[in-house]
Backbone as JSON, one array per atom type, in Angstrom:
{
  "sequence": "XXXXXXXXXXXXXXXXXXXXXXXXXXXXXXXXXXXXXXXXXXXXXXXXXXXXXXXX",
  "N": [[0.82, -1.2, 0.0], [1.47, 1.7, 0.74], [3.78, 1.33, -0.67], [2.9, 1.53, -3.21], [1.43, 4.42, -3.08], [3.66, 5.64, -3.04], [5.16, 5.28, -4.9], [3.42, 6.86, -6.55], [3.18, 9.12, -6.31], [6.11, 9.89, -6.96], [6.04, 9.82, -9.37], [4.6, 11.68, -10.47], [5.85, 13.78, -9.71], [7.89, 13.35, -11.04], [6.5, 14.12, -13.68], [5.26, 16.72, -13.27], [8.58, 17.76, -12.89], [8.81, 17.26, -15.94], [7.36, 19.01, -17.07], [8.12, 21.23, -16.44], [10.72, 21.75, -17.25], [10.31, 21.6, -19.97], [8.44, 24.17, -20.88], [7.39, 26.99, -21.93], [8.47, 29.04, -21.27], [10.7, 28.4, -20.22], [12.54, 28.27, -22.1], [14.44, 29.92, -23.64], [16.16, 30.88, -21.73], [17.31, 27.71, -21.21], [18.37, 28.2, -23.63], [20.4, 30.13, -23.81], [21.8, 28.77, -21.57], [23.31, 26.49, -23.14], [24.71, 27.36, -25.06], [26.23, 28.83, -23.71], [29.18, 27.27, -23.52], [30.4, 27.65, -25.82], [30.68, 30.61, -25.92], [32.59, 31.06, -24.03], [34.89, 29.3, -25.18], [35.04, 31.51, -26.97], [36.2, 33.37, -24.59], [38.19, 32.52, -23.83], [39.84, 32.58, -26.09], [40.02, 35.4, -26.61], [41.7, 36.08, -24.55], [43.77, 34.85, -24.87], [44.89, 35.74, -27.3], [44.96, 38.39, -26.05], [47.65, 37.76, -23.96], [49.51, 37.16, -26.26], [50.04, 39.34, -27.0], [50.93, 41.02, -25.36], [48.9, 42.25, -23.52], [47.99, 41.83, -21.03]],
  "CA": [[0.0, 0.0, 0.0], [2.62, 2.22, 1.07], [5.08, 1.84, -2.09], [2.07, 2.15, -3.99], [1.3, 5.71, -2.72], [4.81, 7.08, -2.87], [5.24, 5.58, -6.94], [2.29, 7.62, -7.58], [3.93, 11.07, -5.77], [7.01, 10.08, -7.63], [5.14, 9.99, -10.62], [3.52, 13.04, -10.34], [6.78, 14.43, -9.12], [8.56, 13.31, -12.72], [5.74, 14.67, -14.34], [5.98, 17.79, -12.53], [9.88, 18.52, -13.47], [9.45, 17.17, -17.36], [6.37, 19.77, -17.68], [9.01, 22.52, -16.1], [11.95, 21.58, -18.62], [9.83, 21.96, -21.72], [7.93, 25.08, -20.63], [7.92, 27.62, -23.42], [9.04, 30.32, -19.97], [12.11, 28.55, -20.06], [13.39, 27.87, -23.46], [15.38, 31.46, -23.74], [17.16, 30.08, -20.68], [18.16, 26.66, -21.79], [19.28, 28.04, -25.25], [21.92, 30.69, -23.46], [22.62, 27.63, -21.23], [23.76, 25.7, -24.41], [25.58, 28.32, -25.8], [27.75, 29.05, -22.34], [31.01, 26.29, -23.74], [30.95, 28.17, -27.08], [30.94, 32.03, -25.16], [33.79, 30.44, -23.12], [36.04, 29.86, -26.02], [35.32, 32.58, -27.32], [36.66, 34.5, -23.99], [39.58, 31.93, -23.49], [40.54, 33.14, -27.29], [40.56, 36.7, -26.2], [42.47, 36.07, -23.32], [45.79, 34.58, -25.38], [45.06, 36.84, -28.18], [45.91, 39.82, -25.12], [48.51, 37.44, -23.54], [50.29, 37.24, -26.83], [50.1, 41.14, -27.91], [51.37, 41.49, -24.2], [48.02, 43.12, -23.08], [47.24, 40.94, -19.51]],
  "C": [[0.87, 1.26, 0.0], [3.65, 2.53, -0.21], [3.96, 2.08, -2.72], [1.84, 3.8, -4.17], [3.03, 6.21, -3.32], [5.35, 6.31, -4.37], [4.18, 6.79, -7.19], [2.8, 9.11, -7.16], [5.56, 11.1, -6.87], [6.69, 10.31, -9.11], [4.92, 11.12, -11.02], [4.93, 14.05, -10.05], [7.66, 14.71, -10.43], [7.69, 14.24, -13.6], [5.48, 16.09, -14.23], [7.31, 18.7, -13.28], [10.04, 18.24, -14.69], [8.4, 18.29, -17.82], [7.67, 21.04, -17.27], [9.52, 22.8, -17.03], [11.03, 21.88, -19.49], [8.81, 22.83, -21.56], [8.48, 25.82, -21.84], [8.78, 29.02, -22.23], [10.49, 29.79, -20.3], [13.14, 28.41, -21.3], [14.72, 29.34, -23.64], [16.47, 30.81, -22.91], [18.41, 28.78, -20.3], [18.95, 26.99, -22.75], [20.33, 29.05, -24.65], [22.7, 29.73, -22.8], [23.71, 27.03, -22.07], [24.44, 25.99, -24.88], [26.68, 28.9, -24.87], [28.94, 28.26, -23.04], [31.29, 27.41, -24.77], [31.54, 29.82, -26.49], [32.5, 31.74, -24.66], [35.01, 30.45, -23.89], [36.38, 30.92, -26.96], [36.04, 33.51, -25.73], [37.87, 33.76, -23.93], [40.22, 32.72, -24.75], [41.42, 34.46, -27.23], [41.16, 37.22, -25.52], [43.94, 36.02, -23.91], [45.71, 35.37, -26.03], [45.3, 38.07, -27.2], [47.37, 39.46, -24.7], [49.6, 37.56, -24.55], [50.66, 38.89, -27.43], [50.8, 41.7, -26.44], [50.66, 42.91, -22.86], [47.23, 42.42, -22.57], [46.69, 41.86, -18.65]]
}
């Protein structure tokens, strides 16, 4: 009885955080997420490109 009840909260609980994730509120959010590694090498780039011009 007992596991019964608490599958069905877990359930409901999954169902819950996969309606969150694919919200149209958060999509903007995920897609800068996604795009953070690429930003990144772009600043690492700009970092040696100063280190080598001797502008740290």
């Amino acid at each position: 009885m007992i596991s019964g009840i608490l599958t069905a909260i877990l359930m409901v609980a999954f169902f819950i955080m996969v309606g969150w994730a694919w919200s149209s509120r958060r999509k903007g959010e995920f897609e800068h997420m996604a795009n953070l590694p690429l930003e990144d090498d772009d600043i690492k780039a700009i970092n040696k490109e100063g280190e080598q011009n001797g502008n740290v």
